[in-house]
C-alpha positions in Angstrom: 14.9 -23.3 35.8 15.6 -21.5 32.7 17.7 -17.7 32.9 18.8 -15.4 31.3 19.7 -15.2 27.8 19.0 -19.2 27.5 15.1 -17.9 27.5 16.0 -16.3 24.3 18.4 -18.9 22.1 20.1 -21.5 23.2 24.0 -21.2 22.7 24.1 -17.7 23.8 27.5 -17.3 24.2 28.4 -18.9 21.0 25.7 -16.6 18.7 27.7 -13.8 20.6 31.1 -14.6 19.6 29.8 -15.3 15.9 27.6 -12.7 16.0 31.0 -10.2 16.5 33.3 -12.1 13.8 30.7 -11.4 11.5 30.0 -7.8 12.6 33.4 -6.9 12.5 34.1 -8.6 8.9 30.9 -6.2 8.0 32.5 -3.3 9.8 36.0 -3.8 7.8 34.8 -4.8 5.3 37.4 -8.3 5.0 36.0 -11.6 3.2 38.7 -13.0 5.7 36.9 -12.5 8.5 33.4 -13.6 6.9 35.5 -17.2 6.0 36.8 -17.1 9.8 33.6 -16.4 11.3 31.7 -18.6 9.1 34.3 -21.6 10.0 33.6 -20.5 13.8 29.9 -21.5 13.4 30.8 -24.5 11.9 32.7 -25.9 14.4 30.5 -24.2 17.4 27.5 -25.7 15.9 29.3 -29.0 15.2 30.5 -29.4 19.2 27.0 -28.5 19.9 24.7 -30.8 18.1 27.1 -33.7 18.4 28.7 -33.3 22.1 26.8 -31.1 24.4 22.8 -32.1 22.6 23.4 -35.1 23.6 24.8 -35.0 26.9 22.1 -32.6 27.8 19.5 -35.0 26.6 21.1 -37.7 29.3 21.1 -35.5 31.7 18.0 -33.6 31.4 15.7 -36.0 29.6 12.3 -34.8 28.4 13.0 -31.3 30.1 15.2 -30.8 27.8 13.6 -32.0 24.8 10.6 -29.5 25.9 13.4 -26.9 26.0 14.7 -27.6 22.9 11.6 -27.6 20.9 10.4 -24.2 23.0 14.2 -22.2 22.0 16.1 -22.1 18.5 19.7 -22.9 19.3 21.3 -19.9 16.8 18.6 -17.2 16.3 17.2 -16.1 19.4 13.3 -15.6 19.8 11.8 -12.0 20.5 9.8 -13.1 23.5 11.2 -15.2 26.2 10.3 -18.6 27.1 8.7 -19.1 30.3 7.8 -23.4 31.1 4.3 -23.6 31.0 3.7 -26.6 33.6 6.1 -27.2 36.6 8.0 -29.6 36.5 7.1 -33.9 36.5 
């Protein structure tokens, strides 16, 4: 069963850490921070789609590929998703 913020996007945690770099490079105003927090998504995104996709996949099969389809991974949705059918 799906929770939480994972009904909305699905790297929650990681669009929140980015999400601050980036606000705070807004906030001061620092191109620093924009390179850091733009390197940060990089290598979030990188670990996601190449480690944790796939073991997910293994795991979870054609659950997950439903879920994955169903939620973006980096900019969450405005409703939230809710499985349709129950579960093979």
């Amino acid at each position: 069963m799906i929770g939480g913020d994972f009904r909305f996007v699905r790297n929650p945690m990681y669009v929140g850490v980015v999400t601050t770099i980036l606000g705070q490079a807004l906030l001061y105003l620092d191109p620093a921070l924009l390179i850091y927090g733009l390197g940060a998504w990089v290598v979030m995104a990188t670990f996601v789609r190449y480690y944790e996709e796939p073991v997910l996949r293994q795991r979870y099969g054609s659950q997950y590929d439903d879920y994955r389809k169903a939620v973006p991974a980096w900019i969450p949705r405005v409703r939230p998703w809710r499985r349709t059918a129950p579960p093979a």
